[in-house]
C-alpha positions in Angstrom: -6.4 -0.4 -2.0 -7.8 -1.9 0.7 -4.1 -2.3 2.9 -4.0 1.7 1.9 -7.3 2.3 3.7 -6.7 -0.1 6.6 -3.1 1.3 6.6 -4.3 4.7 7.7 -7.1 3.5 10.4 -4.7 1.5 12.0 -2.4 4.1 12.2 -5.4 6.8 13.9 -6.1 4.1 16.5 -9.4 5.0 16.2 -12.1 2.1 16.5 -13.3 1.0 12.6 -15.3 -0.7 10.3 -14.2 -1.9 7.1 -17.2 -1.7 3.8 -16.4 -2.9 0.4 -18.1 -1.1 -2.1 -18.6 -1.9 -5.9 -20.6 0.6 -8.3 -23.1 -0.7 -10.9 -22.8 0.5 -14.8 -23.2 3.5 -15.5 -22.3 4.5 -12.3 -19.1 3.1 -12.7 -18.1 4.6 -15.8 -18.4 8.0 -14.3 -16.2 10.6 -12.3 -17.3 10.1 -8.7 -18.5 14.3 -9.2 -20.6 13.5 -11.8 -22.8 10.2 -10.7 -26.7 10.9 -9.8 -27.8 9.1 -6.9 -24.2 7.7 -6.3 -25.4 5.3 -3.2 -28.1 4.0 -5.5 -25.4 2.6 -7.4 -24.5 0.5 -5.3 -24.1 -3.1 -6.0 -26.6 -5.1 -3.8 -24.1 -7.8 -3.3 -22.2 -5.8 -0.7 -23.3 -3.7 2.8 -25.7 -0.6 1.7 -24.3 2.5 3.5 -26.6 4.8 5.5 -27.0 6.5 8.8 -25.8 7.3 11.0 -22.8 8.7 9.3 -19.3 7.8 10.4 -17.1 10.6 12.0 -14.0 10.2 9.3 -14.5 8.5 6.3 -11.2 6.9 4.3 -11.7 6.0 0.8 -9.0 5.1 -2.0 -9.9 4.6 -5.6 -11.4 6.3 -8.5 -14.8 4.2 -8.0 -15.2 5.3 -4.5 -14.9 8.7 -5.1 -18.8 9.6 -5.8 -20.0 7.2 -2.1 -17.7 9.6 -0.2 -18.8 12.7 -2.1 -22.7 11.6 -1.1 -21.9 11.2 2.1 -20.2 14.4 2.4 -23.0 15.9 1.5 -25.8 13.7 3.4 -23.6 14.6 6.9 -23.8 17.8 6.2 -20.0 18.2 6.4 -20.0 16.4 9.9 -18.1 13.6 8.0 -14.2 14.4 7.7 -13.7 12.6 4.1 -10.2 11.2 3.3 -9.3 9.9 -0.2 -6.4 8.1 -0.7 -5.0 8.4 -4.5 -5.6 10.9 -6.9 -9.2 10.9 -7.1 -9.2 11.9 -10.0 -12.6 14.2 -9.3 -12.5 18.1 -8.4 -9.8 17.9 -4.8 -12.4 20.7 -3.3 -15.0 17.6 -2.7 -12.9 15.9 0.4 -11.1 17.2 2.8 -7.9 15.2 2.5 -6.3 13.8 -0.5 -3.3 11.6 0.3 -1.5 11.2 -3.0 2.2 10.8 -4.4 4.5 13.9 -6.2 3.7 11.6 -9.5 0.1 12.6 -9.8 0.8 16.2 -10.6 -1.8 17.8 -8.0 -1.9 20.2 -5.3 -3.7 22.3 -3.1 -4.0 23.2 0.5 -6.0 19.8 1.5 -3.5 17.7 -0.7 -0.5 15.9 1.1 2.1 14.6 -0.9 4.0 11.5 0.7 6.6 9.3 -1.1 5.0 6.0 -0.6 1.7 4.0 -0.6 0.3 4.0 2.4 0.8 -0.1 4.5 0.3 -1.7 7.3 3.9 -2.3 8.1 4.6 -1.3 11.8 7.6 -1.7 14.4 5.2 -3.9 16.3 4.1 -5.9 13.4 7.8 -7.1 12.2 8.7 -7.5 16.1 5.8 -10.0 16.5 6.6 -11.3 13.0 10.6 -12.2 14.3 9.3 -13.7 17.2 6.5 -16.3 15.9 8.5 -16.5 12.4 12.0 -17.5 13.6 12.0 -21.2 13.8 10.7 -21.3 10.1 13.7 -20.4 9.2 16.9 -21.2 11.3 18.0 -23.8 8.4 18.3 -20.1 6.3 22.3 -18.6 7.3 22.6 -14.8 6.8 22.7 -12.8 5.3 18.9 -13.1 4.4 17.6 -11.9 1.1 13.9 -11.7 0.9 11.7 -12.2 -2.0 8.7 -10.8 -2.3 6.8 -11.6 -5.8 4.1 -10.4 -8.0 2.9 -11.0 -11.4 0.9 -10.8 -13.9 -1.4 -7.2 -14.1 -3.3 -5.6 -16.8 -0.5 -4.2 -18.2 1.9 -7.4 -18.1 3.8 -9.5 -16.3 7.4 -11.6 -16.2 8.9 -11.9 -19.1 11.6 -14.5 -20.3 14.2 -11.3 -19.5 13.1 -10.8 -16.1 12.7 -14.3 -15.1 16.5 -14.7 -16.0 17.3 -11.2 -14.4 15.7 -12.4 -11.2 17.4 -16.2 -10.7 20.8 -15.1 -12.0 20.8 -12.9 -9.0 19.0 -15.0 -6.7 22.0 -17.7 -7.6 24.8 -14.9 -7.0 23.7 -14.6 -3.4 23.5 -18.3 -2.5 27.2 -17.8 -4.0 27.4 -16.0 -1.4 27.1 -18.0 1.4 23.7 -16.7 2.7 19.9 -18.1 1.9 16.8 -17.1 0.2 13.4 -16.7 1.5 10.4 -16.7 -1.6 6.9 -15.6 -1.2 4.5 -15.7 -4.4 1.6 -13.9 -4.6 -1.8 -14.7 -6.1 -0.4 -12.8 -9.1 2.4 -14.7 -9.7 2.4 -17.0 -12.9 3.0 -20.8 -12.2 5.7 -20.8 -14.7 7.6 -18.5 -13.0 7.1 -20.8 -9.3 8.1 -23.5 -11.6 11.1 -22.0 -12.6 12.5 -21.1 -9.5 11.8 -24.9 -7.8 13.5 -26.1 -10.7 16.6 -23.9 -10.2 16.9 -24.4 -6.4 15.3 -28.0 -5.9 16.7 -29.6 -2.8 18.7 -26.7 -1.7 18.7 -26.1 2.2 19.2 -22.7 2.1 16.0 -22.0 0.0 12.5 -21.3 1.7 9.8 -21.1 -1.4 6.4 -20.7 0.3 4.0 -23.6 -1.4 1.0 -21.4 -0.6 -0.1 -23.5 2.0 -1.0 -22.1 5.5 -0.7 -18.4 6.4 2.0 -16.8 4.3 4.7 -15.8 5.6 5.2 -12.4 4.4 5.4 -10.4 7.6 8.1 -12.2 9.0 10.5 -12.7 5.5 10.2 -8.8 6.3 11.4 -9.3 9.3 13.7 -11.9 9.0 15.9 -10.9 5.8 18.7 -8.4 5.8 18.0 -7.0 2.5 15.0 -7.4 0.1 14.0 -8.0 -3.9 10.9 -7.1 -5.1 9.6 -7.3 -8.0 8.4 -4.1 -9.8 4.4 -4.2 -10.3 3.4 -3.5 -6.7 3.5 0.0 -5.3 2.0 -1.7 -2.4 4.4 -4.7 -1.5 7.8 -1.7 -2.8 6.0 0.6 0.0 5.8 -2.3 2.8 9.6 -3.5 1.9 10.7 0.4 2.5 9.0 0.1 5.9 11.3 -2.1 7.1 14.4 0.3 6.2 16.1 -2.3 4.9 17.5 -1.9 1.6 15.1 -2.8 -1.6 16.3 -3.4 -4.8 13.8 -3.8 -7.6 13.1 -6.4 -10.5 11.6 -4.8 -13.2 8.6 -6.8 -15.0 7.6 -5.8 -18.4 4.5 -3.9 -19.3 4.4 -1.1 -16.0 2.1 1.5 -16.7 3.3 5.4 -16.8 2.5 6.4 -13.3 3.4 3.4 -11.7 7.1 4.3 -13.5 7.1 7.3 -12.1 6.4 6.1 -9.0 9.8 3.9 -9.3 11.9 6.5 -10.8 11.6 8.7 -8.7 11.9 6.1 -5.6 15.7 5.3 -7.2 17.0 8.6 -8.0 16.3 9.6 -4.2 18.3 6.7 -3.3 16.2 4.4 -1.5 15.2 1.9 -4.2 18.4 0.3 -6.6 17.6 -2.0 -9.7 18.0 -5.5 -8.5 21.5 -6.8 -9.4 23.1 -3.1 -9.4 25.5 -4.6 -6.4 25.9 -2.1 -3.4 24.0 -5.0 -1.1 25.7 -3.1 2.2 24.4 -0.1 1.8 21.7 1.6 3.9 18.6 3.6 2.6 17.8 7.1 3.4 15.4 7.8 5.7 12.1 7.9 4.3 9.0 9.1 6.2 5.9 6.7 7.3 3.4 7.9 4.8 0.6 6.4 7.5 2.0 8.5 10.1 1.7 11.6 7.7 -1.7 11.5 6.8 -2.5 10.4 10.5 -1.4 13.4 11.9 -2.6 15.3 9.0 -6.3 13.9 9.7 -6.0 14.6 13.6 -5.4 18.3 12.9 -8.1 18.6 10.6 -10.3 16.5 13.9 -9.1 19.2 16.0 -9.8 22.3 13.9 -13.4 20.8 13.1 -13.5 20.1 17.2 -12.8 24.1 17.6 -15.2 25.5 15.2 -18.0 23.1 16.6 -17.2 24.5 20.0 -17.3 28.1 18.7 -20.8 27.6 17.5 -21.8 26.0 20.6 -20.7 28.7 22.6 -22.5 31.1 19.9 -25.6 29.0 19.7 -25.4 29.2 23.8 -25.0 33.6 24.1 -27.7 33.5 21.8 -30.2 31.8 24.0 -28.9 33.2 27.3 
């Protein structure tokens, strides 16, 4: 949630402050609509909000719904209020709701974009090659990045998709080309474990040991095609930034939405189930969802800039 949110102030350029938020019970078990006294809710342990009241306000999940609705409210309407994700809360209390075709809603202040908004820029991977490079020049192309996750609510690897994901893993070093691995905080040790004992001592594997700054950006960067595994909307979005082609390892226990999410990413083309072959081809074009809402958001700032000027000039005849 929070790459989504920094995602789409990056891509305004305006200057920012990031404030994590965390309702109290009962708030929390409310729709954001519904909460009394939502900023009283507030947990203590984190920065209280109050005036003076920021020009655009970006918020993405269900539990920050009701702050943004308050400070709707508290501005006056000066506040342009952008939630990212169905909020899950009447649309008609933001002004922009970024969501995805999935989530079934619509409405004149409801864009639709195909991805979760990330922070994955041109610049970004550029800088990414450059600093990242030496890390790997013991790694031949063709590249295949791994990007892993884990374990969620919902559930995790199981024995299937551990040997789904090595059996292909071991096809491309067949290959001639090299592997570079990045784990996540969500990925189960037995699954790290598995995959040192399968490549041990093999040049042509780079399996980040989770010390030092991962090196996520730049296996973006670096790799001419990418795996990732299934249970991150977030890390799929980022390895479809790229425009490299992404090919998916499904992990058992993916809730509804987040299927839907997938499906619909592979029948347009630009996702394939990892181990489906096709390792040449080249991915559709698919639109920056941070772009989208960006520009989105800047014509809402400029129809707000020409009603306030219509009420000045108003306010102004009035006097004179």
């Amino acid at each position: 949630m929070r790459a989504q949110a920094l995602g789409l102030a990056e891509a305004l350029g305006f200057p920012f402050e990031e404030r994590r938020i965390r309702m109290r019970r009962p708030w929390s078990w409310l729709p954001g609509h519904l909460c009394p006294f939502p900023l009283a809710g507030l947990d203590s342990a984190h920065a209280p909000l109050t005036p003076p009241w920021p020009d655009i306000l970006i918020t993405c999940g269900r539990r920050s719904t009701a702050a943004s609705i308050a400070i709707r409210k508290r501005s006056k309407g000066r506040t342009l209020t952008i939630h990212l994700q169905n909020p899950q809360t009447p649309l008609a209390a933001f002004d922009l709701v970024v969501a995805h075709p999935h989530d079934g809603i619509d409405g004149k202040n409801v864009l639709l974009v195909e991805t979760t908004i990330h922070r994955v820029t041109p610049e970004k991977l550029s800088q990414a090659r450059s600093d990242l490079a030496p890390t790997f020049d013991a790694c031949p192309s063709p590249r295949l990045g791994v990007l892993l996750g884990g374990r969620t609510k919902k559930g995790g690897f199981g024995d299937a998709d551990i040997a789904v994901l090595l059996a292909g893993l071991s096809a491309h070093l067949e290959t001639g080309g090299s592997l570079l691995i990045t784990p996540s905080r969500r990925t189960e040790e037995h699954v790290v474990a598995a995959l040192k004992q399968r490549f041990a001592g093999n040049p042509r594997v780079f399996l980040w040991d989770g010390n030092g700054e991962n090196p996520y950006f730049g296996i973006l960067a670096l790799s001419d095609r990418l795996v990732v595994t299934a249970d991150s909307t977030s890390m799929v979005s980022e390895a479809l930034g790229t425009g490299k082609p992404v090919d998916l390892v499904p992990l058992e226990g993916l809730g509804r939405r987040h299927k839907l999410f997938l499906e619909r990413l592979e029948r347009l083309g630009h996702v394939m189930r990892f181990g489906a072959g096709h390792s040449a081809r080249r991915p559709p074009p698919l639109p920056d969802a941070a772009m989208l809402a960006a520009g989105r958001v800047r014509e809402l700032l400029a129809v707000r800039d020409h009603e306030n000027a219509i009420r000045a000039s108003t306010a102004s005849n009035a006097v004179n």
